[in-house]
VOGU-3710 file (C-alpha; in Angstrom, 3 decimals, decimal comma):
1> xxxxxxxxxx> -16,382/76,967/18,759  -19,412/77,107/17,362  -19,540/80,758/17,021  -18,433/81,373/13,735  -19,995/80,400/10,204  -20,339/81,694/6,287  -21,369/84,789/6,046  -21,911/84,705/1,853  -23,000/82,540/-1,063  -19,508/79,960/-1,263
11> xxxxxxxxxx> -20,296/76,363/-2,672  -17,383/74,588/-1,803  -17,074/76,100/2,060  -21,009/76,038/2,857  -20,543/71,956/4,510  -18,311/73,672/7,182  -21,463/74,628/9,632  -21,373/74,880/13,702  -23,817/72,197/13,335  -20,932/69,631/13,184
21> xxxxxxxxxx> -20,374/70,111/16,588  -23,271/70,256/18,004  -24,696/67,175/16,654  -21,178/65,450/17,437  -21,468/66,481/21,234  -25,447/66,092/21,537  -24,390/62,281/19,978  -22,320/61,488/23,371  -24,809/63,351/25,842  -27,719/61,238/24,447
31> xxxxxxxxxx> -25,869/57,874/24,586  -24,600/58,559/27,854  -20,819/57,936/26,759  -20,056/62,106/27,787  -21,415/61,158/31,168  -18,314/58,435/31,668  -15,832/61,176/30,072  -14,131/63,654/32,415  -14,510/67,170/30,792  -11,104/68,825/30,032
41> xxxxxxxxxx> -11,592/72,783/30,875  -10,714/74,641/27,276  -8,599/77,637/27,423  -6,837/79,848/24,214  -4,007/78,856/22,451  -0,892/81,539/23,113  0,859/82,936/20,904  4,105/80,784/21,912  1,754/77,957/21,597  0,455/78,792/17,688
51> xxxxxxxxxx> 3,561/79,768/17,017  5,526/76,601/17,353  4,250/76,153/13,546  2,797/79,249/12,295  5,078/82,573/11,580  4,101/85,858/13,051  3,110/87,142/10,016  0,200/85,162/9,475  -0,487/85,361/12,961  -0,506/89,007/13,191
61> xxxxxxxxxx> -3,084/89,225/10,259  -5,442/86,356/11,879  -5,202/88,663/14,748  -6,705/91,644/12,911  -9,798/89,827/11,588  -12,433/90,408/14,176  -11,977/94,270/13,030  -12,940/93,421/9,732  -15,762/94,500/7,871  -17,763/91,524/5,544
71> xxxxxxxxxx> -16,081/93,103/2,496  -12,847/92,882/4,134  -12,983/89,212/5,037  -13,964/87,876/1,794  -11,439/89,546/0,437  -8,771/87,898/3,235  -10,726/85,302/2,252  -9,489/85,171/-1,147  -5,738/85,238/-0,412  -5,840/81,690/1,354
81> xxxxxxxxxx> -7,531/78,448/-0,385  -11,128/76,940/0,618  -11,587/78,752/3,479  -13,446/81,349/4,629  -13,039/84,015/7,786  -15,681/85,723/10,049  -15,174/87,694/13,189  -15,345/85,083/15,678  -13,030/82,560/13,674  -9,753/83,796/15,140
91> xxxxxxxxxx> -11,273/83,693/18,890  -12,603/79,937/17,923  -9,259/79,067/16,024  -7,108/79,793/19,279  -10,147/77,713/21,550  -9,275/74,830/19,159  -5,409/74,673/19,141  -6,263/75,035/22,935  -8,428/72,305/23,480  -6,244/70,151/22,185
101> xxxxxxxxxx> -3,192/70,981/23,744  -5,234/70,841/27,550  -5,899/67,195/26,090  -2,173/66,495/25,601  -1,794/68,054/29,100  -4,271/65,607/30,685  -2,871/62,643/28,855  0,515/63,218/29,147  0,269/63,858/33,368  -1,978/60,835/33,579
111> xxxxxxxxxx> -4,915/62,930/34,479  -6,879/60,813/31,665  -5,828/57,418/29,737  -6,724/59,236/26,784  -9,319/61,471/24,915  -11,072/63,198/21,634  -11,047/66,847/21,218  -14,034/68,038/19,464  -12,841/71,438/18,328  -13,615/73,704/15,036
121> xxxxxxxxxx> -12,402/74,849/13,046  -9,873/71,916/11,996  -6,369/72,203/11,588  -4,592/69,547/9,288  -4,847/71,672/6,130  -3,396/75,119/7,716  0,295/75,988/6,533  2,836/78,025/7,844  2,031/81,067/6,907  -2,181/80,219/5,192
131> xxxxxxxxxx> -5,107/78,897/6,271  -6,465/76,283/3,937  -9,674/74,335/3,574  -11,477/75,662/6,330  -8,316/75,232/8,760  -7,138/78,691/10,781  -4,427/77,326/12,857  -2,822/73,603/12,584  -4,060/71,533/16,331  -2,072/68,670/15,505
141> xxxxxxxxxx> 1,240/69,973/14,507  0,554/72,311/17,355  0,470/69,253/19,314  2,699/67,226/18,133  5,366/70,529/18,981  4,246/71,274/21,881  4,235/67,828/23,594  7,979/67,857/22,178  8,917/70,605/23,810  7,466/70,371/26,938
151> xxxxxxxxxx> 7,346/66,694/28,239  10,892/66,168/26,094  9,035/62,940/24,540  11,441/62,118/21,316  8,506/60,157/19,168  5,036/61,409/18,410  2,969/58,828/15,795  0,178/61,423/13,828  -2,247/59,055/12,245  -4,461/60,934/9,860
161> xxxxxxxxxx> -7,516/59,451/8,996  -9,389/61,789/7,195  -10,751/61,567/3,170  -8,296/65,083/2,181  -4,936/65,187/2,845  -3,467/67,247/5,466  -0,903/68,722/3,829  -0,058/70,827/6,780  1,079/68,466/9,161  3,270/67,316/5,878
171> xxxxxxxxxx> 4,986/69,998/5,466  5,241/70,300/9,087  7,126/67,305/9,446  8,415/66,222/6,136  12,180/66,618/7,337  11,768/65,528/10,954  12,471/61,840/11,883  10,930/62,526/15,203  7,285/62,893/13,721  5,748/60,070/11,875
181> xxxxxxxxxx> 3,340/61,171/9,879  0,636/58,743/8,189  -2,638/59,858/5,643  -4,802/57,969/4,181  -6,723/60,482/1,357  -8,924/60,545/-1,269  -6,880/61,703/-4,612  -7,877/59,566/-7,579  -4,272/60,360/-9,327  -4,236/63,970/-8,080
191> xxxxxxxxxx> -8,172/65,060/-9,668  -9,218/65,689/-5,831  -8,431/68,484/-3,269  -5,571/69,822/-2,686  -4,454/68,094/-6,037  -0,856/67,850/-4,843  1,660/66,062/-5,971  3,245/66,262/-2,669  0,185/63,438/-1,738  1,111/60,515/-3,435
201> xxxxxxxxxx> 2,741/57,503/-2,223  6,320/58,544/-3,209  6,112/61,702/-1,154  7,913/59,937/1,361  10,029/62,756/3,599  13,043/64,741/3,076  16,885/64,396/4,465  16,766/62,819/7,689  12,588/63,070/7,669  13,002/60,127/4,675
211> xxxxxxxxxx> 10,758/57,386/5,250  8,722/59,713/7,679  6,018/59,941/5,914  3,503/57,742/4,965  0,699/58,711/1,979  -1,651/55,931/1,143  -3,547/57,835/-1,864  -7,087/56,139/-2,920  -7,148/56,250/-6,517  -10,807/55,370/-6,599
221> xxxxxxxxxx> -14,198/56,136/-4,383  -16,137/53,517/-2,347  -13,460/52,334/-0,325  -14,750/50,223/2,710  -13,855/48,687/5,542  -11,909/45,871/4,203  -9,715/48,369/2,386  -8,850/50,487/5,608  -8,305/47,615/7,729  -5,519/46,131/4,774
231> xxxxxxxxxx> -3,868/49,659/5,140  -3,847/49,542/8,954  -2,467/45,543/8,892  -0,458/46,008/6,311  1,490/49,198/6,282  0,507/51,605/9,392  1,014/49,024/12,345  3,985/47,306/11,396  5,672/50,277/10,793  4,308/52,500/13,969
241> xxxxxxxxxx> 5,330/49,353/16,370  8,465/49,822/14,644  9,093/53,619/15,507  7,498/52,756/18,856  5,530/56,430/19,208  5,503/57,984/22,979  2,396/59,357/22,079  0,114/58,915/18,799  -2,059/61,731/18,070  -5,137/61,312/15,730
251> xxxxxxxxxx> -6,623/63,618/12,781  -10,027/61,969/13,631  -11,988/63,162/10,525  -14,764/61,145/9,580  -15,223/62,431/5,689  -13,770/59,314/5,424  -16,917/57,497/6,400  -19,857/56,346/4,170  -22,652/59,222/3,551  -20,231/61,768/3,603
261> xxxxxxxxxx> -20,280/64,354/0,489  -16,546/65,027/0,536  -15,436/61,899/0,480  -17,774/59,667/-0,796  -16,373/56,486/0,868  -18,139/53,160/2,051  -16,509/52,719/5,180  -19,154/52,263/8,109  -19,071/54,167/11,377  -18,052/51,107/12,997
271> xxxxxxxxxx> -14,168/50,615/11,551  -13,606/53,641/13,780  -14,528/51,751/16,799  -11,339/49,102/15,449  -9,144/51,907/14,005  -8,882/53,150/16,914  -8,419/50,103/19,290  -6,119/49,369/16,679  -4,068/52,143/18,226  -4,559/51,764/21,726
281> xxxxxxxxxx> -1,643/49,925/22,814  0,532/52,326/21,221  2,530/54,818/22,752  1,407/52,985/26,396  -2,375/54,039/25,716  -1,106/57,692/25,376  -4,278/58,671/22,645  -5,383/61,940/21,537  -7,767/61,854/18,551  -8,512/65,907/17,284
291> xxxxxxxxxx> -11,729/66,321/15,092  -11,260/67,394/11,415  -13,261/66,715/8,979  -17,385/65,260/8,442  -19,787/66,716/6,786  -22,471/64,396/6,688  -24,355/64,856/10,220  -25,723/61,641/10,631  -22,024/59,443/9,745  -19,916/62,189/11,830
301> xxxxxxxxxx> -22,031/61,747/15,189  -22,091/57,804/14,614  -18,199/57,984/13,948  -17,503/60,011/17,003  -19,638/58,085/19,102  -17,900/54,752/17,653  -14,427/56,138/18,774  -15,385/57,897/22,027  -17,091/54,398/23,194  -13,628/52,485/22,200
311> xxxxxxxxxx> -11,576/54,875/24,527  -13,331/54,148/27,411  -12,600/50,629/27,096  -16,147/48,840/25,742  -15,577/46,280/23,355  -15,693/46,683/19,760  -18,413/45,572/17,363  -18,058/42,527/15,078  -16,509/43,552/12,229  -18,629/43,957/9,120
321> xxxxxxxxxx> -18,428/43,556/5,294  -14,837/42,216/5,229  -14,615/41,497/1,742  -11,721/41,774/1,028  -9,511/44,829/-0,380  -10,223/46,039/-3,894  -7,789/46,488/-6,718  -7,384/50,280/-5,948  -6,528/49,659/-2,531  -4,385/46,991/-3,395
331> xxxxxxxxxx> -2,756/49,066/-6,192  -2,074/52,008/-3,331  -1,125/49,270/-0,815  1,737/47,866/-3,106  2,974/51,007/-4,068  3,120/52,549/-0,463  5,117/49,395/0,731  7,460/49,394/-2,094  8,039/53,322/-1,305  9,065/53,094/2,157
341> xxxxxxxxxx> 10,746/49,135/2,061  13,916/50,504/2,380  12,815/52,581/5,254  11,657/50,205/7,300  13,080/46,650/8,743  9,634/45,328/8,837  9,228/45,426/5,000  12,323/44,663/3,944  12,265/41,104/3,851  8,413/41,009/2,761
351> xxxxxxxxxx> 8,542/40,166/-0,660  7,845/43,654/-2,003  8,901/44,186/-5,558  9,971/47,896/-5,836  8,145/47,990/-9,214  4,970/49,932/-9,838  1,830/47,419/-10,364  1,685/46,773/-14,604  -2,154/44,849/-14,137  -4,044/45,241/-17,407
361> xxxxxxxxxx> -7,035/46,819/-14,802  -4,848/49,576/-13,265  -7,097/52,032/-11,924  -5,232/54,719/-13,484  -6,843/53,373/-17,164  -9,658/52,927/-15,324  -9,920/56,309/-14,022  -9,562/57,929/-17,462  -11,537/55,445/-19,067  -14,778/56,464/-16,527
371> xxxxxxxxxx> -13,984/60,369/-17,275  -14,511/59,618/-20,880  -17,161/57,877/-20,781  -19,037/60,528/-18,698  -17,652/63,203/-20,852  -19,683/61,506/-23,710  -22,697/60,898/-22,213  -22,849/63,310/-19,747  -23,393/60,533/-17,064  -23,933/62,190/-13,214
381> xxxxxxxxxx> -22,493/59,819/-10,681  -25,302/59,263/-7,712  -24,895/61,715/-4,680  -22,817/60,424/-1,624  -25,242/61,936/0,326  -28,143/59,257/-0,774  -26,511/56,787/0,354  -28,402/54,925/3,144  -26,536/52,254/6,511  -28,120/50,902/9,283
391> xxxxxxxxxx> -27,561/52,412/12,675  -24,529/50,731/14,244  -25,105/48,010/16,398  -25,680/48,434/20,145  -22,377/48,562/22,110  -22,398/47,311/26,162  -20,293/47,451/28,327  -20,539/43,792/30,483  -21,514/44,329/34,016  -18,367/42,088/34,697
401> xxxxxxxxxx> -15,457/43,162/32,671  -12,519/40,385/33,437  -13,175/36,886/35,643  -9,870/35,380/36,543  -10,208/31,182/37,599  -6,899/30,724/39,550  -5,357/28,497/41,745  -5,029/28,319/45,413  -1,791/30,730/46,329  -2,409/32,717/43,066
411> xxxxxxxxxx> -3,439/36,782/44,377  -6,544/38,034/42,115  -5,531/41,285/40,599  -7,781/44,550/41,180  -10,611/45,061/39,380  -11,149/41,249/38,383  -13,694/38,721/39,840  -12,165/35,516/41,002  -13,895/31,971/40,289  -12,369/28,297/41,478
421> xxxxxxxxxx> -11,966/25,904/38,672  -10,139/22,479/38,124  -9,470/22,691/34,599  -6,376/21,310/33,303  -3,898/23,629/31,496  -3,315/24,025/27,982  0,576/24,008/26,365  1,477/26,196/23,207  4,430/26,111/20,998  7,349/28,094/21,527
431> xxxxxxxxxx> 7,525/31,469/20,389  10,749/33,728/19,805  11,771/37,375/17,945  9,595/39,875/19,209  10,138/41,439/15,984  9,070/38,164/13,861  6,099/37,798/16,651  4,823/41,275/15,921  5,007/41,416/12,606  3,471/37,817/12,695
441> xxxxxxxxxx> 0,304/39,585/14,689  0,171/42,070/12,554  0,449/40,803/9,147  -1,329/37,680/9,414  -2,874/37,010/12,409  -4,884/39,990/12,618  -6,145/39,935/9,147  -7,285/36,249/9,334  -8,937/36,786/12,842  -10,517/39,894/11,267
451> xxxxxxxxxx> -11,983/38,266/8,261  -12,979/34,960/9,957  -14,841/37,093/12,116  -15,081/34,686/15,264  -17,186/34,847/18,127  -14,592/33,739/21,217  -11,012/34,750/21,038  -9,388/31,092/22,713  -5,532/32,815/23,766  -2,927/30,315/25,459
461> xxxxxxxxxx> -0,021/30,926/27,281  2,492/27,743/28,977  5,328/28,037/30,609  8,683/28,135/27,617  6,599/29,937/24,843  9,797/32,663/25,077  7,528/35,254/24,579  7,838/38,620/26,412  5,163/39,672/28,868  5,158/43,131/26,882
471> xxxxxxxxxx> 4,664/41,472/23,195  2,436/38,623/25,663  0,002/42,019/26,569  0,092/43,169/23,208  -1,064/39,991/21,919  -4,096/40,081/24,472  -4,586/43,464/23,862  -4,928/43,232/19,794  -7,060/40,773/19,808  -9,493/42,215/21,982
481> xxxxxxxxxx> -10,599/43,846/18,901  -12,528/40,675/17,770  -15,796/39,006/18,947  -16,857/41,332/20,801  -14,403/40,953/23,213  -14,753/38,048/24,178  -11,832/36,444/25,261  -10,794/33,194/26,844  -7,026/33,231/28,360  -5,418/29,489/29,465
491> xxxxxxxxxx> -2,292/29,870/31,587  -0,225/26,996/32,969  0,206/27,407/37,091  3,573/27,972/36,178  2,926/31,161/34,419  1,746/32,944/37,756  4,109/35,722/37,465  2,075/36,496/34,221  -1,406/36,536/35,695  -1,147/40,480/36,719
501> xxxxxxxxxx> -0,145/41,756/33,630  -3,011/39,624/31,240  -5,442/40,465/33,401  -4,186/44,230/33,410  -4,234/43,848/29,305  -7,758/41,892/30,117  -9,249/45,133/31,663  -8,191/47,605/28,765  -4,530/48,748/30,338  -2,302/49,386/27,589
511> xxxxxxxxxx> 0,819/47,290/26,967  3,751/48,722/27,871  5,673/49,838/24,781  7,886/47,213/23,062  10,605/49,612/22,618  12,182/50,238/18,675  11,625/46,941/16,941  15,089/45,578/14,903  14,818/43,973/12,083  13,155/40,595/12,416
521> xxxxxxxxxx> 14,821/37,319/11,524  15,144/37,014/7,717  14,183/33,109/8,121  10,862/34,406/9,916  10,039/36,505/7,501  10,129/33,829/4,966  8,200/31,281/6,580  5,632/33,828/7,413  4,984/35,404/3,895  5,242/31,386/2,702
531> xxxxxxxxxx> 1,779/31,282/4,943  1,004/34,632/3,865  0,846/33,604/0,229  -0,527/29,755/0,682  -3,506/31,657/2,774  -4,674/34,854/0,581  -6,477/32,418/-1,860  -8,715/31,614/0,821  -8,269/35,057/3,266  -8,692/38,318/1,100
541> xxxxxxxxxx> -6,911/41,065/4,155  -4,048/38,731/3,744  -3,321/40,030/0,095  -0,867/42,974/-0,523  -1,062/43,242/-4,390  -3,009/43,346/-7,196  -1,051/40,091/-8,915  -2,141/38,338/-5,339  -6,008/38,077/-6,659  -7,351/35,255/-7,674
//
């Protein structure tokens, strides 16, 4: 998949090099995290296969491009938008709708836990009948259809996580309540690629597909890690625990991270490693992230790494620069909730007003305010591609994953070292709804463990706490995401049926599914935004909207 590149003078397409591969998979050989992967053979898309989304017209006239001469493909070239063709392109298009679909194959037979696809060229932009921004074929709506169709699986969760919008899978999916569709995307109030209206937050699905889709638009550049993490919390967890995917498939491009010329975001290569643990106890652990975009070498091989390392289980870095969301993001997060709150039991009791944000500092004023002001003095914003970040930090994976200290009679579970202890037991309160529980997590929990940043995770579990061992595992597994991993779990001796299953969560086993989530208690959702809104003076991820700053 590397075979293919430019073959004339084109601004806008000359980022898209083989090079973004190479460097990618030279990233994992060099760190030794390709070693621990098993290799998925590749084979070509089929027809049947690329046809699941594409029509046969525009497949037939893919097919006739390795005939053409260089006058020929720039001017096929020139029917379709930001992309470009060369002779090898079709041959590499069909390895990369492949690749991925062998990936679903493993993951769905249980050959692998999960996996990344590294293919090129991307898919997420490529319509129905055009290829757009340097996408040939669409991998992920490929997927998404042919997991459907072939393992009968009735939900599939496509988290897109790259700067553009992939207006593909949209369009894909915007009338089909069976695909969940989420995109985060650069679009400062439609000035950036594709310029669609179709991307803003109140693009929400059609017929039965309403509420199905799920645009988060950033209205401004510079977002960082505190801004994704709010979007994840806030709107894309709640909300994909609610649809309870049976598989979650990720457009892993990393445009999205700081350095990057497209998308000229702060985000460090390190929120990948928690976006995607962050997902991991979806969909039973059933995770297929699919490269798109990256065009800054050194953030894309950094990002991949980051997300390859938190599949195979290590723990996640500490979180860094949690500052807090800014008003854009807040702005985009308001608006998206309000859009899909009567979608969705887990925002309906929230709180959300379904007004538009009327702050005196809307970025919308601000936006036109800053393209005035560089219209007059001809100001040129500093290139993305200055910017400078440290390495990310050192990731190991501990000799000893999980030590269990149990009591006589008590079996130790496989893969966990047992220790004798006398310690005496800790009790919790009682816990209930596993709807008002997750949303609790999600929505609060998570954000304040996030921003407080701590160094142990202390988790306790007593006999009468009410709580499920499924929403007990997702609990364990969540949190996993902080200090390092480092987590301390206190069980009564009467919670011995329970050992097994923590210590499976413990060891990086996904939680078993909660199932579709009903609406939580009304009187929980009350007492939780009550905490929600006595905390976000103090906790910034805890805020939702711009009139919640202080």
């Amino acid at each position: 998949m590397t075979k293919y590149k430019l073959l004339w003078v084109d601004p806008v397409c000359k980022i898209e090099v083989p090079e973004r591969l190479t460097v990618s998979h030279e990233a994992l050989v060099k760190t030794g995290l390709a070693d621990r992967c098993i290799a998925v053979p590749v084979r070509e898309a089929t027809d049947a296969d690329i046809l699941l989304v594409h029509s046969e017209e525009y497949l037939e006239a893919v097919k006739t491009t390795p005939y053409m001469t260089l006058e020929e493909l720039m001017e096929f070239t020139l029917q379709h938008g930001d992309v470009y063709f060369h002779p090898n392109i079709y041959h590499c298009a069909k390895l990369a709708a492949g690749a991925t679909l062998q990936l679903v194959d493993s993951v769905m037979t249980g050959k692998v836990r999960n996996g990344m696809a590294l293919v090129r060229p991307p898919g997420h932009h490529s319509m129905r009948s055009a290829a757009n921004g340097f996408c040939v074929f669409n991998n992920v709506a490929i997927a998404a259809r042919y997991a459907k169709q072939k393992y009968g699986i009735k939900r599939v969760l496509i988290v897109d996580w790259d700067v553009h919008h992939g207006q593909g899978v949209q369009y894909c999916f915007e009338d089909d309540p069976s695909v969940l569709y989420f995109s985060w995307h650069r679009y400062e109030h439609q000035k950036f690629w594709p310029q669609l209206r179709d991307s803003d937050y109140d693009s929400v699905g059609k017929e039965k597909g309403a509420g199905f889709n799920i645009n988060v638009p950033w209205n401004k550049v510079g977002m960082k890690n505190s801004d994704y993490l709010s979007v994840f919390c806030h709107v894309l967890l709640p909300i994909a625990y609610e649809f309870s995917p049976d598989l979650v498939l990720v457009c892993a491009g990393f445009d999205s991270a700081i350095g990057d010329p497209e998308g000229e975001m702060r985000a460090s290569p390190d929120i990948f490693a928690h976006l995607t643990h962050l997902l991991m106890n979806l969909a039973g652990g059933k995770l297929c992230a699919v490269l798109e975009g990256g065009y800054n070498l050194t953030s894309l091989h950094q990002s991949v790494c980051q997300t390859v390392q938190t599949l195979l289980g290590d723990p996640a870095p500490r979180p860094a620069n949690l500052d807090g969301p800014c008003t854009s993001a807040l702005e985009s997060l308001h608006c998206v909730r309000a859009a899909h709150k009567q979608y969705w039991s887990c925002l309906k009791h929230a709180g959300i007003t379904p007004e538009l944000p009327t702050s005196d500092v809307s970025t919308k004023c601000i936006k036109l305010a800053e393209e005035e002001e560089k219209q007059k003095t001809g100001e040129v914003e500093k290139s993305a591609e200055e910017e400078t970040w440290p390495e990310p930090p050192k990731r190991l994976a501990p000799p000893v994953s999980t030590a269990l200290v149990l009591p006589e009679g008590v079996a130790c579970p496989d893969g966990c070292k047992r220790f004798s202890s006398s310690e005496d037991p800790v009790i919790v309160n009682k816990l209930s709804d596993v709807s008002g529980f997750t949303q609790a997590v999600l929505g609060l929990l998570l954000p304040l463990g996030y921003e407080y940043d701590p160094s142990l995770v202390l988790l306790v579990r007593a006999p009468g706490s009410g709580l499920s061992d499924g929403a007990w595992q997702q609990l364990t597994g969540l949190l996993q995401g902080l200090a390092q991993g480092h987590t301390l779990v206190l069980m009564q001796e009467g919670e011995k049926a329970c050992v097994g299953p923590t210590a499976s969560s413990l060891l990086g086993v996904a939680a078993p599914p909660l199932g579709k989530l009903h609406a939580p208690l009304p009187e929980d959702v009350e007492a939780l935004e009550r905490l929600r809104l006595g905390l976000q003076a103090d906790w910034k991820l805890l805020r939702t909207t711009v009139s919640q700053t202080f």
